[in-house]
C-alpha positions as CSV (number, residue, x, y, z in Angstrom):
1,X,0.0,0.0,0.0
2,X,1.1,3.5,-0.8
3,X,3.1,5.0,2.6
4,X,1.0,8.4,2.0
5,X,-2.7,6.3,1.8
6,X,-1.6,3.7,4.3
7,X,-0.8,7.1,7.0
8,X,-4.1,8.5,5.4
9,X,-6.0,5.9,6.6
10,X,-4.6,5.7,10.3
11,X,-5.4,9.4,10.5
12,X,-9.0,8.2,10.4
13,X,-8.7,5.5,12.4
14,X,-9.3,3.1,9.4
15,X,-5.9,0.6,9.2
16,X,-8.1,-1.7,6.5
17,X,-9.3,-1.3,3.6
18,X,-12.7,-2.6,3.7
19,X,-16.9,-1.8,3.1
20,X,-17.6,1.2,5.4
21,X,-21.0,0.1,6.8
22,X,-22.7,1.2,10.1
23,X,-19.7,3.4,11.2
24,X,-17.0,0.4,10.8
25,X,-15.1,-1.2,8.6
26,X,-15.7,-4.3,7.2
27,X,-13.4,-6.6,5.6
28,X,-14.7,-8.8,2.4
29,X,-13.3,-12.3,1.5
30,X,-13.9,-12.2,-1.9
31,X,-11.7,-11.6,-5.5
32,X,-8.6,-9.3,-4.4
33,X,-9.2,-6.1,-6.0
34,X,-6.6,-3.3,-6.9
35,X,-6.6,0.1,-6.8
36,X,-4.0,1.0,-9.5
37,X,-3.1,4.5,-10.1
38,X,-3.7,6.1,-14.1
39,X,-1.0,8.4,-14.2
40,X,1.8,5.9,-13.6
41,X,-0.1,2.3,-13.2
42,X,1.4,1.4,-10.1
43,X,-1.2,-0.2,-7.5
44,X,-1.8,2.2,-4.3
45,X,-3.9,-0.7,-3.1
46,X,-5.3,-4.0,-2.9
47,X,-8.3,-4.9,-0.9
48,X,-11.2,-7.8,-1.0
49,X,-14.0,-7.8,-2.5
50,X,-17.3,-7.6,-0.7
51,X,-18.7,-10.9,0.1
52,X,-22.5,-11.8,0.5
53,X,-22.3,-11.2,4.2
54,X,-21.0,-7.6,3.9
55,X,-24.1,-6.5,1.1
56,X,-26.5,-8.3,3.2
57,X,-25.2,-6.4,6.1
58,X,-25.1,-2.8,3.9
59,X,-28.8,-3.8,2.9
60,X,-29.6,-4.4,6.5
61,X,-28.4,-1.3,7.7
62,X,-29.7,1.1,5.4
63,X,-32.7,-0.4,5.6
64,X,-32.6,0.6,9.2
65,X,-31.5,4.0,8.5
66,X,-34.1,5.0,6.0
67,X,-37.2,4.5,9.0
């Protein structure tokens, strides 16, 4: 992971890479995904795919949030 996303993210509190759902991050166990950059093509990072669990639990809670 890029040094400048990677201290990004621990500014926010957020050390994965994951689903933000219900105010926490989620990590998926799916396909490996990566997040390449267009200007020079290097990857600035990989994460995993959402898995059923983490959309059913997205569905869930905005379901909630929306009454």
């Amino acid at each position: 992971m890029n040094a400048n996303l990677s201290k990004l993210l621990e500014h926010f509190g957020l050390p994965d890479v994951g689903s933000f759902i219900n105010g926490e991050v989620l990590p998926g166990s799916g396909e490996a995904i990566d997040l390449v950059n267009p200007v020079n093509g290097k990857i600035l990072l990989s994460y995993t795919s959402a898995d059923q669990g983490v959309v059913s639990q997205a569905v869930e809670s905005s379901e909630r949030a929306q009454q």
